[in-house]
TORFIZA-653972 format. One line per 8 residues: number of its first residue (from 1); their letters; for each residue x, y, z of C-alpha. Coordinates in pm, 1 decimal, always signed. Each point is the difference from the previous one (the first is absolute). Layout:
REM TORFIZA-653972
NUM> A> X:Y:Z | ...
//
This chain:
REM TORFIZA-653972
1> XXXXXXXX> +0.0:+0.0:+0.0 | +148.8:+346.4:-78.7 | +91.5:+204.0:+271.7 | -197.1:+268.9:+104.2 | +48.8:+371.0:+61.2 | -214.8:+307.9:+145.5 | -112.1:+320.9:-160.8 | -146.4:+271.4:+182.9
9> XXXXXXXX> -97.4:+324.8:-217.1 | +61.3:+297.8:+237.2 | +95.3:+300.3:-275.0 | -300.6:+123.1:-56.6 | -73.6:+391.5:+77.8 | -318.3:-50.9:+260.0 | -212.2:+232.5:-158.4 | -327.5:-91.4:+140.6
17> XXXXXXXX> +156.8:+25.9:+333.6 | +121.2:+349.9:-19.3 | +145.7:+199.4:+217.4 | +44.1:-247.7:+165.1 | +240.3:-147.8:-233.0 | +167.1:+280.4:-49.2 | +198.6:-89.2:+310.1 | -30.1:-370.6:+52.4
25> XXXXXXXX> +23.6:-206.1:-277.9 | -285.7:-214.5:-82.3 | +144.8:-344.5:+153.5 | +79.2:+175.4:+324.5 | -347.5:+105.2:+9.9 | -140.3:-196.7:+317.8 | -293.5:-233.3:-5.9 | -87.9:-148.1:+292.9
33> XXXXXXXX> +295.7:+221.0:+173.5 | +273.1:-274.5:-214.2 | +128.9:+173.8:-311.8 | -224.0:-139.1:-331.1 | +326.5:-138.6:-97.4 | +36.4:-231.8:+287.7 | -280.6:-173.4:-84.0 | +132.5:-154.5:-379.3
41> XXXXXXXX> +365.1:-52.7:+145.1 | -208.7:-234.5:+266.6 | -189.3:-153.3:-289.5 | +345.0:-68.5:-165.0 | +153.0:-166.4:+247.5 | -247.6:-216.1:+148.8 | +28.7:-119.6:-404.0 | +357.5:-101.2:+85.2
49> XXXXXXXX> +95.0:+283.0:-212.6 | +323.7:+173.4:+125.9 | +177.8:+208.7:-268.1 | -267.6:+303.0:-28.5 | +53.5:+265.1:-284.4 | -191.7:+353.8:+73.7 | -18.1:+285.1:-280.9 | +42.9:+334.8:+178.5
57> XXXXXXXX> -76.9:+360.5:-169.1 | -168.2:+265.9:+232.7 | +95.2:+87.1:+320.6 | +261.4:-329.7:-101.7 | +266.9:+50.4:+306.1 | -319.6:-53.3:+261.6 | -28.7:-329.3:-130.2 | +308.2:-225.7:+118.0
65> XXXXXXXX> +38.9:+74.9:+337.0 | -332.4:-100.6:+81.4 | -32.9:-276.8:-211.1 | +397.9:-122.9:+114.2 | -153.5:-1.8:+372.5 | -275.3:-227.7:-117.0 | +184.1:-171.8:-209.9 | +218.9:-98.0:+307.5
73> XXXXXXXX> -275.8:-143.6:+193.5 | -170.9:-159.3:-228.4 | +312.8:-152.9:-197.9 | +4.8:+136.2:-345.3 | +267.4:+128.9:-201.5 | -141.6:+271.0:-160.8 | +174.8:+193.3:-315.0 | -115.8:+289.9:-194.9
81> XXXXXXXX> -16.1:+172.2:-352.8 | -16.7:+368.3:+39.7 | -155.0:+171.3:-280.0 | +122.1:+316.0:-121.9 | -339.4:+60.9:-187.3 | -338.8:-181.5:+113.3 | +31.6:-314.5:-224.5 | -392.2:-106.5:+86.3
89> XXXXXXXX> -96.2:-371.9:+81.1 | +185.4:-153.3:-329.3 | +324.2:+165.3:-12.7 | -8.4:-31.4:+431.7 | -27.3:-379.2:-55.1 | +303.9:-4.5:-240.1 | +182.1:+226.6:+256.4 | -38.4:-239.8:+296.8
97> XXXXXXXX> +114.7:-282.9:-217.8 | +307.2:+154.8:-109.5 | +55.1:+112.2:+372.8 | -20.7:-381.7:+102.3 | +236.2:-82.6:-290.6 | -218.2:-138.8:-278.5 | -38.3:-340.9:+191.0 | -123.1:-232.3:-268.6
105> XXXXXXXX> -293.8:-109.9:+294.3 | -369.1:+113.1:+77.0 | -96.2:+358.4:+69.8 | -258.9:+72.8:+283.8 | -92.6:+351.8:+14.1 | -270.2:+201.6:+190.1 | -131.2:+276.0:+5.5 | +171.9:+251.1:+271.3
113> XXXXXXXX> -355.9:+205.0:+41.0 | -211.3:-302.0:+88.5 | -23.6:-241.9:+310.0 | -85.3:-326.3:+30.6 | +47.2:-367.7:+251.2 | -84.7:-211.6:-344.0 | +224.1:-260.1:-17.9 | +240.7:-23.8:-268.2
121> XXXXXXXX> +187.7:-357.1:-38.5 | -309.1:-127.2:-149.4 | -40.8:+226.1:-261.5 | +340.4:-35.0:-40.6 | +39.1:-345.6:-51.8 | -322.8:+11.2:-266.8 | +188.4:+232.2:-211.6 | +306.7:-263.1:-49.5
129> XXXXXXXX> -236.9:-280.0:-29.5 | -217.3:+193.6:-286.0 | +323.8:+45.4:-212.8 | -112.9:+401.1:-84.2 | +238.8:+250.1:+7.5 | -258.2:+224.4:+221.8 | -196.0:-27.7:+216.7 | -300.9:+254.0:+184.8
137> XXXXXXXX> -113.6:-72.6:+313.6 | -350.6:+112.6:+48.7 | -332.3:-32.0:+186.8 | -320.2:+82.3:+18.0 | -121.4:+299.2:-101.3 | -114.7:+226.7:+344.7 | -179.8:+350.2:+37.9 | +228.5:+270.2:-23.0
145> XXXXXXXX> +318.3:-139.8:-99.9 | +132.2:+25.9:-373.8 | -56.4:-314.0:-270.7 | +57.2:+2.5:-326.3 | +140.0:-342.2:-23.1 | -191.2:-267.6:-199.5 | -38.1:-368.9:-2.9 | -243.1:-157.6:-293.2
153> XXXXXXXX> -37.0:-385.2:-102.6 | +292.0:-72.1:-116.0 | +324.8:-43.7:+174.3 | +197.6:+317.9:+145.3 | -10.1:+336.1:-7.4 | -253.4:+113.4:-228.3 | -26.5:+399.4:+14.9 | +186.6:+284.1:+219.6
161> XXXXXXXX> -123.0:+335.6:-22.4 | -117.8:+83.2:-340.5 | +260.1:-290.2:-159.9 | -232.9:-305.8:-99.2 | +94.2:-353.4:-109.3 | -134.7:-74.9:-400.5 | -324.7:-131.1:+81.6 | -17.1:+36.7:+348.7
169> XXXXXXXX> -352.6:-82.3:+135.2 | -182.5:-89.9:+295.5 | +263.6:+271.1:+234.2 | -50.9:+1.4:+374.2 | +179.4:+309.4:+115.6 | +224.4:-27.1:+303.9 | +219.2:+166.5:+251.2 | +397.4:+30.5:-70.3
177> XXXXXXXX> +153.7:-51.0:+362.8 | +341.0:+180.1:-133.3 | +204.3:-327.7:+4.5 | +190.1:-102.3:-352.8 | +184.4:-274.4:-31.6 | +287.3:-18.8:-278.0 | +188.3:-211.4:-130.3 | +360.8:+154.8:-157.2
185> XXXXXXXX> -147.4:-45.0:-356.9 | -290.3:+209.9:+84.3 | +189.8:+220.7:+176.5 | +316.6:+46.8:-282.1 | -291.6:+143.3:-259.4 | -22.1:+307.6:+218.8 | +207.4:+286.8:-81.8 | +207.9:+202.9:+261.7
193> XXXXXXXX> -227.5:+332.9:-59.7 | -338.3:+145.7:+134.4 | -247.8:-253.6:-109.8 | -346.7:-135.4:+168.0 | +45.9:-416.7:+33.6 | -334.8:-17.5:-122.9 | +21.6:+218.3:-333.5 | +406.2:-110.5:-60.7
201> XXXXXXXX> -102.9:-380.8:+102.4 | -320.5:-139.9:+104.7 | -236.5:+171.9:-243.8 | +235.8:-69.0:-337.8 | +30.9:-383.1:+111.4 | -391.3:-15.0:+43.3 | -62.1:+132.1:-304.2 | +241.9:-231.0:-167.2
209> XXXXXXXX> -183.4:-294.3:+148.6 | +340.1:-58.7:+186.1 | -105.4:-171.0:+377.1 | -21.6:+192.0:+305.1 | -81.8:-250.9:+324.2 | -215.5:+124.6:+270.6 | +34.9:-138.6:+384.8 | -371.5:+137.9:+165.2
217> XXXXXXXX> +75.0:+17.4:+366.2 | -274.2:-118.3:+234.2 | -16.9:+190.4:+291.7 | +228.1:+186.9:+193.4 | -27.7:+416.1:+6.7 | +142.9:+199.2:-273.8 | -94.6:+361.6:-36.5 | +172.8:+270.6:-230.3
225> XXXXXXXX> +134.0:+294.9:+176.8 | +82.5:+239.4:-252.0 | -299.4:+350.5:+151.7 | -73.9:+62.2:+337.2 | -367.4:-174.3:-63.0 | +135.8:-311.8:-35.2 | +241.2:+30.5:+297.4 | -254.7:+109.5:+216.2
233> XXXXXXXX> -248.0:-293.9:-159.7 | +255.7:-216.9:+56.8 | +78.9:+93.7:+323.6 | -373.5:-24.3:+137.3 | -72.0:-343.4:-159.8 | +309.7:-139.7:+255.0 | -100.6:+199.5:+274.4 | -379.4:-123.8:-2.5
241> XXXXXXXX> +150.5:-372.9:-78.8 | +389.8:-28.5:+82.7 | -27.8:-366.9:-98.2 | -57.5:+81.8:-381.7 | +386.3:+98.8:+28.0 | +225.3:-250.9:+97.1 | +243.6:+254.8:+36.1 | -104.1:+289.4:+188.4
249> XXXXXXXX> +204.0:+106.6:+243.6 | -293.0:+84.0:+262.9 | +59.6:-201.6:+290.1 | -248.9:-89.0:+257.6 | -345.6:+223.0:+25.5 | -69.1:+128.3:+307.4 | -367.7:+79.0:+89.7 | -218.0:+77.7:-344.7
257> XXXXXXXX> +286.1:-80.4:-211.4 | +225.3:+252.4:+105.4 | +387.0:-63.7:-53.6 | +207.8:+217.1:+154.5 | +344.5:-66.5:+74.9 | +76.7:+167.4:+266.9 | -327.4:+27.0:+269.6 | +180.6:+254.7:+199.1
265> XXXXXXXX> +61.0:+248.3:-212.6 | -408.2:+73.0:-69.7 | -167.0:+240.5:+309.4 | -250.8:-216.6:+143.8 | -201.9:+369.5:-44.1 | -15.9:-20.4:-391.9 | -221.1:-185.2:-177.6 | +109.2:-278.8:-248.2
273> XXXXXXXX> -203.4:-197.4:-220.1 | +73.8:-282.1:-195.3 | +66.1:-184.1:-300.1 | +354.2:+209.6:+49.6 | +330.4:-65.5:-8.2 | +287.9:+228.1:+210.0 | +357.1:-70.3:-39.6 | +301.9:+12.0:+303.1
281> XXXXXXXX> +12.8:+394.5:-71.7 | -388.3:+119.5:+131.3 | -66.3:+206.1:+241.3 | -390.2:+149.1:+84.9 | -85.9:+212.9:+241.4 | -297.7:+62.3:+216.9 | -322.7:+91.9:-209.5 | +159.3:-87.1:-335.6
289> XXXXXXXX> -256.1:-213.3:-210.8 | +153.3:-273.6:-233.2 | -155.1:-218.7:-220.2 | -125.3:-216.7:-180.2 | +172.4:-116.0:-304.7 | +319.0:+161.2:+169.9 | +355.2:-84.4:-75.6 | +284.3:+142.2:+183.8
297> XXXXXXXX> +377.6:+16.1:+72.9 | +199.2:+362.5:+65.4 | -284.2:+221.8:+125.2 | -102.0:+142.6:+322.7 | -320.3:+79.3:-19.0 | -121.6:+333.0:+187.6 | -279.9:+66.0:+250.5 | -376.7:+47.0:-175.2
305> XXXXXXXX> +210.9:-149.8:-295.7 | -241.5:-226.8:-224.5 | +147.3:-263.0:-269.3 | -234.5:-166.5:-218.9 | +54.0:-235.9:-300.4 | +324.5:+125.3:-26.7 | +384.9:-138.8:-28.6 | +234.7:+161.4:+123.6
313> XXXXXXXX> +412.1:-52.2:+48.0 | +244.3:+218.0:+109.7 | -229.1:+324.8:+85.4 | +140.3:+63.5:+321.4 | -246.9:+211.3:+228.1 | -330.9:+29.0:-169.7 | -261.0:+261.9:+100.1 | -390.6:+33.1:-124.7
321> XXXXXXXX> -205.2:-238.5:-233.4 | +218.4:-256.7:-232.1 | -266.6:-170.0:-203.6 | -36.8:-216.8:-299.9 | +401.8:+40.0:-87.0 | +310.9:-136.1:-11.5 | +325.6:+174.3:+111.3 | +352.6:-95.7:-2.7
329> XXXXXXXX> +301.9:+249.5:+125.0 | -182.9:+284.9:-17.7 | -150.8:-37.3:-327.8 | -411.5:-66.4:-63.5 | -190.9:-148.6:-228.6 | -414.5:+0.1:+43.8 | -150.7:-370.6:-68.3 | -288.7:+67.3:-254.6
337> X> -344.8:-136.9:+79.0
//
């Protein structure tokens, strides 16, 4: 069986996310109080996957440190392919190949703006045993997250976006969970420039009739992360249910599913309401009002202070109404309803 390595696409500008991005780069963003990009190196490695390549662009020297601490603890070897112009998703992949040294193996890459616990050595192994160059993997299609990948009767792949397979019929549309797996062949047609994987790669070989494999994962929490809706969608679904996530990073709920880290640092004179989530760096004091769909880590939240469907990381001391927002190191970004 080839050997496999790990992609994680981390160049991209954060636009949706702005301003907050323009001072933490989108990987570093937190969900759940981890870094976003925690989340794929964990799916990576509990693959078996060690060697990790990671495009960087914007904001690019943020990156390493971070991901080197993680990296440490979670035993990866992670390399990267800085990009002195944004190459998009097909020249990225041909950047993180060339960083890992063009190893004649199997490409795993994910998306850097999505999360997920799905499990990847099955989908994995199904791309070696189907013989296809790629492979998507995919599930199905949910309320509020993006599509736009099709499966009809016949065998793989058979439309992304607007690309179509000649005579495609019978198409079930379905979700794209971010994670591509390559073999070197696929991977060798890309060119070392900004192109989108789907228009340089996947739509051409559709429309050639050339096989692209889908894996459709069964279970298991996936959400994409790329506008503060989804964050904050994404964040509420594991609050209400931490189960669906096998790997939030809550921790035991005290009282009406309220996790908070560190009990003594909340005035038993403010009022706290859960689902919520507060990291090891809260602090409330007496008539402050938090909650629900709260999460937490860096703030101090003032007297007659109230925080409502909000997320919020490194504010420091917070005065007044915080509602129906997210906010990272100073910068905010209102979650549209």
């Amino acid at each position: 069986m080839p050997e496999v390595f790990g992609g994680i696409l981390c160049a991209g500008f954060g636009t949706r996310l702005k301003p907050i991005t323009e001072v933490v780069p989108k990987p570093l963003v937190p969900f759940l109080n981890t870094p976003i990009v925690a989340y794929p190196l964990q799916n990576l490695r509990s693959a078996g996957i060690e060697r990790v390549g990671l495009n960087l662009h914007h904001l690019a020297d943020l990156v390493p440190p971070v991901v080197d601490k993680l990296a440490l603890v979670l035993g990866v070897k992670p390399v990267y392919s800085r990009e002195w112009e944004i190459l998009g998703t097909g020249g990225g992949i041909r950047g993180i190949w060339e960083a890992l040294g063009e190893p004649e193996g199997t490409l795993a890459v994910l998306n850097g703006d999505s999360v997920s616990d799905i499990e990847l050595a099955p989908h994995i192994e199904a791309h070696h045993a189907s013989g296809a160059d790629v492979t998507l993997v995919i599930r199905a299609k949910t309320e509020g997250q993006p599509g736009r990948v099709f499966v009809g009767q016949g065998k793989g792949i058979a439309g992304i976006r607007d690309y179509r397979r000649p005579g495609a019929s019978g198409l079930t549309e379905y979700e794209f969970t971010g994670v591509h797996i390559l073999s070197h062949r696929a991977i060798s047609r890309l060119e070392l420039e900004p192109s989108d994987v789907v228009d340089e790669l996947y739509g051409p070989m559709v429309q050639a009739d050339e096989a692209i494999g889908f894996s459709v994962a069964e279970g298991g929490f996936w959400a994409a992360l790329d506008n503060p809706r989804l964050i904050f969608d994404a964040t509420k679904a594991v609050l209400d249910a931490p189960e669906v996530f096998g790997l939030a990073p809550l921790g035991e709920a005290i009282g009406d599913k309220l996790h908070i880290l560190r009990q003594e640092d909340i005035s038993g004179e403010s009022k706290v309401s859960g689902p919520l989530f507060f990291g090891m760096n809260v602090k409330t004091e007496a008539k402050a009002f938090v909650g629900p769909y709260v999460v937490m880590d860096g703030v101090e939240v003032a007297s007659g202070a109230k925080v409502k469907n909000a997320i919020l990381y490194g504010m420091g001391r917070i005065e007044g109404e915080w509602e129906d927002c997210l906010a990272v190191a100073g910068k905010v970004v209102s979650i549209p309803s």
